[in-house]
N, C-alpha and C positions, 0 to 999 in steps of 0.2 A: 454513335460514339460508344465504347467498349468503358463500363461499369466502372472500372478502375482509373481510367482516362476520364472519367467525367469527376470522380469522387479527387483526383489530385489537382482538376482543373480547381475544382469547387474550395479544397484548401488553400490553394496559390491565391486563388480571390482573397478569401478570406486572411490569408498571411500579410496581405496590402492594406487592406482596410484596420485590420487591429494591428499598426506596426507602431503603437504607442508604445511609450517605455513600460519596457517591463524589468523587473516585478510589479506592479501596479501597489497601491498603498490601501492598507483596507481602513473602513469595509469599501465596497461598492458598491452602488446604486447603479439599477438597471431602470437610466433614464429611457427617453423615448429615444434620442440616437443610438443609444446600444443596443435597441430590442429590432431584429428582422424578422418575417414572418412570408410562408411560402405556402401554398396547398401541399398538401401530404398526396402519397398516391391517391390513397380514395378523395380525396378533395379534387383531383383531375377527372376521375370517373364521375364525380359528384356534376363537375362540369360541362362533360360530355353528354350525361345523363337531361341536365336542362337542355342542352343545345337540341337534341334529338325533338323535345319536349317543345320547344319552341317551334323548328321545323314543321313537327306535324301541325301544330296550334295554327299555324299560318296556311300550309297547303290545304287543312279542312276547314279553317275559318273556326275553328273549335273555339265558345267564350270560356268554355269551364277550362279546356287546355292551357287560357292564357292565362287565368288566375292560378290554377293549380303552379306554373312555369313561375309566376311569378313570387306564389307565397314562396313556393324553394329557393328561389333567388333572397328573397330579404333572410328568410331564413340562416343561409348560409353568411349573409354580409354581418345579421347580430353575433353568429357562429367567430369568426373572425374575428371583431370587435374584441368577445371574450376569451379568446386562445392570446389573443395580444394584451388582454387586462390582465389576464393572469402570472404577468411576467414582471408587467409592469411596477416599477419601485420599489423591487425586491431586495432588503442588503443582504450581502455575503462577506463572508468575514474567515480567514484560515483558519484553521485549526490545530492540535498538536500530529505530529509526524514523527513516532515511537521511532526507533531502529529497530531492525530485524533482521536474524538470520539467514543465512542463502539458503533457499528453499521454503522460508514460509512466505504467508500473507502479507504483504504492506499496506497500512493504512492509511488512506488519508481524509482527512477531518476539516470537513465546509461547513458552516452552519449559516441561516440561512433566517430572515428575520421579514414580517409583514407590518409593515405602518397600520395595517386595517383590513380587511376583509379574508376568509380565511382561501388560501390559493390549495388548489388540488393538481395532484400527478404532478410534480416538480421532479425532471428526472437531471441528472447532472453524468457526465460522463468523461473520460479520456477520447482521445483519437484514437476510432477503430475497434472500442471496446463496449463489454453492457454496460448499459446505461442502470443508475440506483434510483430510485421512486422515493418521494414522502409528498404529506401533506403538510402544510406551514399556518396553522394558527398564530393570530394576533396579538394572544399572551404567552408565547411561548417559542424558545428559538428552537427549532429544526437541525439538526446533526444527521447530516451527508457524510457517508464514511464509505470511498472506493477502493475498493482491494485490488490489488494488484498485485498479479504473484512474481517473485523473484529467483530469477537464473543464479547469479553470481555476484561477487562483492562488489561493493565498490560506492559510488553517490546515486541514489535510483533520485528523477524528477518527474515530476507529474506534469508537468507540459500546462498547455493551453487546455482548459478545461469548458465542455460546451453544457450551457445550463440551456434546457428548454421544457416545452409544452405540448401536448396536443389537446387541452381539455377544450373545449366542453364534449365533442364529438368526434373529434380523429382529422376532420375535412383539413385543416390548418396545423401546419409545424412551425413555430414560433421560438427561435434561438436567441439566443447572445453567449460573447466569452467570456473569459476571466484567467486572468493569470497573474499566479501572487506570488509564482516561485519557488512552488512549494518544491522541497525536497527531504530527503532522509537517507540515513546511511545503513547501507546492507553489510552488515558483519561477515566472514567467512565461515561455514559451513563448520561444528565443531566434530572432530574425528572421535568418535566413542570409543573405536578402538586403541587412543592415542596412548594409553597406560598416565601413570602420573609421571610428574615431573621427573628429572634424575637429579639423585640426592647432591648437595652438595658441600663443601668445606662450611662449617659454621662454629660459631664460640662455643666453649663448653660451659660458659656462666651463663648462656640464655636460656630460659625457661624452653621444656618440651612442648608441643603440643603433638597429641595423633597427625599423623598422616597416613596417606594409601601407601601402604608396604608390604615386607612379607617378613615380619619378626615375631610378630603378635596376635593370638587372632584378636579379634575383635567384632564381629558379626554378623549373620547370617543376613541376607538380603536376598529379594526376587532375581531368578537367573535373567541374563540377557544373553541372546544371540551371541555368538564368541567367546566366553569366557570359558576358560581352562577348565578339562575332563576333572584335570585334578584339585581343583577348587570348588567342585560341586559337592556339597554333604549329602551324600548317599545315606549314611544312617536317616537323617531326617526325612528321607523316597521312602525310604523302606517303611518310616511311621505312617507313610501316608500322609505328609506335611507339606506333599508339593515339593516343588523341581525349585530349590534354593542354594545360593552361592554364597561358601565363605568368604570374610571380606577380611584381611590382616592391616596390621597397622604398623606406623614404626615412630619413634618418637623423634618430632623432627625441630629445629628449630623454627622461632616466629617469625623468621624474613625467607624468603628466597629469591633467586635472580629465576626470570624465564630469558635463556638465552638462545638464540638464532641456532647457533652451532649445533646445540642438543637437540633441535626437531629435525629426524631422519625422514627424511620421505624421497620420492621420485618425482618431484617436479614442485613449483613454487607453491600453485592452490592447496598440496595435499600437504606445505611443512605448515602453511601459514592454517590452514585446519588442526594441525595438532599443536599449534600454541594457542589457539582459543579455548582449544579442551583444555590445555594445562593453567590459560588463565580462570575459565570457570572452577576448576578444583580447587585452586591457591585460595579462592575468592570464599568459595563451601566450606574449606577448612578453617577458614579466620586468617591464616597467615597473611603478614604482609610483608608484600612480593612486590619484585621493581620487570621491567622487558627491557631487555636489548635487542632490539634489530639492527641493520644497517641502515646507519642515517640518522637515527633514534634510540635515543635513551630516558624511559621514565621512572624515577626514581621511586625507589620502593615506598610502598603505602598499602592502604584498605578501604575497601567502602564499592558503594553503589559507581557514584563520582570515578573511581579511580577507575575501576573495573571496565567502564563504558571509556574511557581516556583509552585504555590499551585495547581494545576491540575494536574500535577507531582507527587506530595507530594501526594495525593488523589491516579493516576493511580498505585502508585508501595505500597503502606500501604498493610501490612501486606502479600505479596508475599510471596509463599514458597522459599526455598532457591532452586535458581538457574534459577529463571523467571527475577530477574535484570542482568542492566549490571557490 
């Protein structure tokens, strides 16, 4: 049977046997019906290896072959024992599930707790992916954190997640799942090239503050990739002060709207990219700033809270049905 064919037989099994409700409620204890336990490849070779051992021990009548045959059999049965104790009664418990941008790392955060004895090689994994390692002392809880890197926006979930074992010696692979549900939301990709917002009608009784403009200068800053020949201070090259970009300002008022209309792009990911960049700027300059998209409208404000409201609003717009939660 073809590697692939065996490994989806082997999830369909397991898709039957854990079709408890999920999300499951934490923590969870890894009683004795949730822990399974299989010989690992070398735990078959381990098996072949006595079998041969046995063979000869009888066609030579060999007594040292039978004992030898034999210690590796108990051997292996204590081996077992302790690849399945190490699993055993272990809680797990979720963790926090930060957001992240398209393109970085996603984390997710299992911790991981010993009634008694201290467990080693606990490795915990997704479907199809490396597996992360710790060791789990009895005074102290364990933090399992699997990366997972991210394509594009939207609700990323961690799936059924497999905890297991090979200690003490590799012979036995000793599993169980878990699934809590976990999920997090992948913000869109911010466009650095996105420029600042575009200016708009405001009161002439509210106070100024800076913004990204071009009326004022305002400060020299490290170049990046893209930015205008004619924005570079050359006199400061020429001191030998390094490759630096003027940065101008313009006095703006303290609300602004980010509106739908004003992100020009060539297709939906590259407008809803350059309103995350215009909400991070609104956000670095203090201003507060309300978004309109279609469908949604969140009313102007500031802060941490608000900021992650409209990245949100940005990562889930217009999802097909069944990518939210």
């Amino acid at each position: 049977m073809p590697v692939a064919a065996f490994a989806n037989l082997r999830q369909s099994i397991s898709d039957w046997i854990f079709r408890a409700a999920i999300p499951e409620a934490p923590p969870v204890t890894l009683i004795q019906r949730r822990i399974f336990i299989l010989p690992s490849k070398q735990g078959y070779l381990f098996a072949g290896v006595l079998g041969l051992l046995l063979i000869g021990s009888i066609n030579y009548n060999l007594a040292l072959g039978y004992a030898l045959t034999f210690l590796l059999m108990s051997m292996g049965g204590v081996a077992m024992l302790h690849t399945w104790r190490n699993l055993a009664h272990l809680r797990l418990r979720p963790g926090r599930c930060d957001p992240v941008f398209a393109g970085e790392i996603a984390q997710f955060h299992v911790s991981i707790e010993t009634p008694s004895l201290t467990r080693f090689a606990i490795a915990m994994r997704r479907r199809d992916e490396e597996p992360v390692y710790t060791d789990v002392s009895p005074s102290e809880t364990a933090d399992i954190v699997i990366p997972v890197a991210t394509r594009r926006r939207g609700i990323l979930r961690s799936g059924r997640l497999e905890v297991f074992t090979r200690y003490p010696v590799g012979l036995f692979h000793s599993w169980s799942y878990v699934d809590f549900g976990l999920s997090l939301v992948v913000y869109p990709r911010p466009d650095p090239l996105a420029g600042s917002p575009p200016a708009q009608s405001r009161s002439l009784t509210e106070e100024g503050i800076p913004v990204a403009g071009e009326e004022e200068f305002n400060m020299l800053r490290a170049y990046r990739p893209g930015d205008a020949p004619r924005q570079i201070a050359w006199k400061a090259l020429a001191r030998e002060q390094g490759l630096l970009t003027k940065e101008f300002s313009a006095m703006a008022s303290s609300e602004l709207w980010i509106e739908w209309e004003e992100a020009h792009a060539p297709d939906l990911e590259a407008r809803l990219s350059v309103l995350a960049q215009w909400v991070l700027q609104a956000e670095g300059f203090g201003q507060a700033y309300g978004l309109r998209i279609p469908g949604t409208v969140i009313p102007q404000n500031r802060g941490d809270l608000h900021r992650q409201r409209c990245l949100e609003a940005l990562a889930l717009f217009d999802l097909p049905q069944g990518h939210t939660p």
